[in-house]
N, C-alpha and C positions, 0 to 999 in steps of 0.2 A: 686661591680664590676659585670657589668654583660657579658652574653655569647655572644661571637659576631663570632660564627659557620656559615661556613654559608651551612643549609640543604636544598638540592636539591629534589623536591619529584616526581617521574613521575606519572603517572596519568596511571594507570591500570586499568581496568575494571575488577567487581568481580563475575560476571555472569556465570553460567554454561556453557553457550556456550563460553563466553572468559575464561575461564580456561580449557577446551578443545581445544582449541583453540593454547595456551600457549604449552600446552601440547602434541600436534602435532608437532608445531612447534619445540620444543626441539627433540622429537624424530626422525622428520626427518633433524634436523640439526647434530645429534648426531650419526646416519646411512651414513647420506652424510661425514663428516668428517673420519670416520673410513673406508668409505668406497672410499673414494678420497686417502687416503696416505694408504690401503692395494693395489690401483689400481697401485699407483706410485711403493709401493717395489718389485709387484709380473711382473710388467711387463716394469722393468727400463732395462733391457740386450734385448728384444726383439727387430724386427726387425724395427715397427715405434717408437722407443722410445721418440724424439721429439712428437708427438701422443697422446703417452699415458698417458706423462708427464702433458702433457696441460690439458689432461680428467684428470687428478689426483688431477691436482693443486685445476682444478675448482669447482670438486667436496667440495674438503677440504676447499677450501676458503669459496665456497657458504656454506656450513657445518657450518665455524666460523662463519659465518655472521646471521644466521639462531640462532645458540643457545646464540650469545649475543648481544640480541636486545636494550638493556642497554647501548650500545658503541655508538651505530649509529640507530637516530631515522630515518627510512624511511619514506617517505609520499607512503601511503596506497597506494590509488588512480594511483598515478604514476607508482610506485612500478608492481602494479598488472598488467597494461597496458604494460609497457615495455618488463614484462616477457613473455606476452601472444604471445606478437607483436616479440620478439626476438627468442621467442621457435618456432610459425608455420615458418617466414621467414629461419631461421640458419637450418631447417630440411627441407623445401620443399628448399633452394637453395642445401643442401647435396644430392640431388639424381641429379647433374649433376658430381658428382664422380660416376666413373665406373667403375668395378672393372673385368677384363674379364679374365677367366682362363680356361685351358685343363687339367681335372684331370683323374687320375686314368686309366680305362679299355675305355675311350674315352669320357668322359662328358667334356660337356660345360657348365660352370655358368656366368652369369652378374650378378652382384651385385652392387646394388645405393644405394647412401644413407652414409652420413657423420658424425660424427665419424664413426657412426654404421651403417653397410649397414643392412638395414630393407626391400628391393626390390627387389625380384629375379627371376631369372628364369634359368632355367636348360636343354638339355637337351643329353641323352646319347645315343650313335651311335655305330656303327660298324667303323668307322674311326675319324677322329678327324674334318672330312668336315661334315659329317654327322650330329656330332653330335651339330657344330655350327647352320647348315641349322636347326637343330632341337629346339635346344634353342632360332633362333630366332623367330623362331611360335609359341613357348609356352606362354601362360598367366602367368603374373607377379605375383608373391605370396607376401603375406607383412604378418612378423612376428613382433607381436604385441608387443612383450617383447624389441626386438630393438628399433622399432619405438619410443615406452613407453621413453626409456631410450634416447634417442637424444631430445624427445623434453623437458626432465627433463633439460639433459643437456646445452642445448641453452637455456630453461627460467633461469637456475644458470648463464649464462653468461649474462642477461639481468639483474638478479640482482646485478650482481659485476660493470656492467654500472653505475645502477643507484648510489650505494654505491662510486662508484670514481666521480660522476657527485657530489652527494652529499659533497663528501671531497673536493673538488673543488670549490664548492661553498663555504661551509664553511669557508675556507683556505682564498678566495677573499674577502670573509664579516668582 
């Protein structure tokens, strides 16, 4: 009698740079995951909760999708392009959110910039007129760790395109 198994073998590369490679990939699937459902529990009562749930989800989802690449084989090539193409466009169209507020002893801040506003300018007056006329002559500052973080987050939504376009396809064939 013989075995009629039937073994599936995928095709890995055994190279230093693809096992770094692997090895990245895990760890920053395994950061985004932990760090998508800590996003969802620590800021689900807040005041965008719809918000922060969606930055939660997407994190955790792009997270799964990232440490099991065993599930769902992506095409490289495409993959890389959508993410690139999804992270500049999903962050330069978030600086037409604007975010305009009067704080404190009489400041004024704008903030652009979606999820995460990364664009600002501020500035602080003797009245609340003042201190708008002053914020709106100030130069625009961009904080890097936002910015970093929006377009991580739109190329994770560029990958979850490609992953349903993929399931899709699949599903069709």
């Amino acid at each position: 009698m013989t075995d009629t198994t039937d073994e599936t073998t995928i095709y890995e590369p055994t190279g230093r740079w693809a096992r770094a490679g692997r090895l990245a990939r895990w760890l920053l699937g395994a950061f985004s995951l932990v760090a998508g459902l800590t996003w969802i529990l620590f800021t689900m009562h807040g005041p965008t909760a719809l918000l922060d749930l969606t930055v939660g989800l997407v994190l955790a989802a792009a997270g799964l999708v990232l440490l099991m690449p065993h599930r769902i084989r992506l095409p490289r090539l495409v993959t890389t392009i959508v993410m690139t193409m999804v992270a500049i466009a999903g962050t330069a169209a978030g600086l037409a959110a604007l975010t305009e507020r009067t704080c404190c002893a009489y400041a004024y801040v704008l903030d652009r910039g979606f999820p995460f506003a990364w664009a600002q300018r501020a500035g602080v007056g003797a009245d609340p007129a003042t201190a708008e006329r002053l914020a709106g002559s100030a130069t625009w500052t961009v904080d890097l760790v936002s910015l970093a973080a929006s377009l991580l987050l739109w190329a994770y939504a560029g990958l979850l395109l490609v992953v349903v376009a993929v399931l899709v396809r699949r599903r069709w064939a």
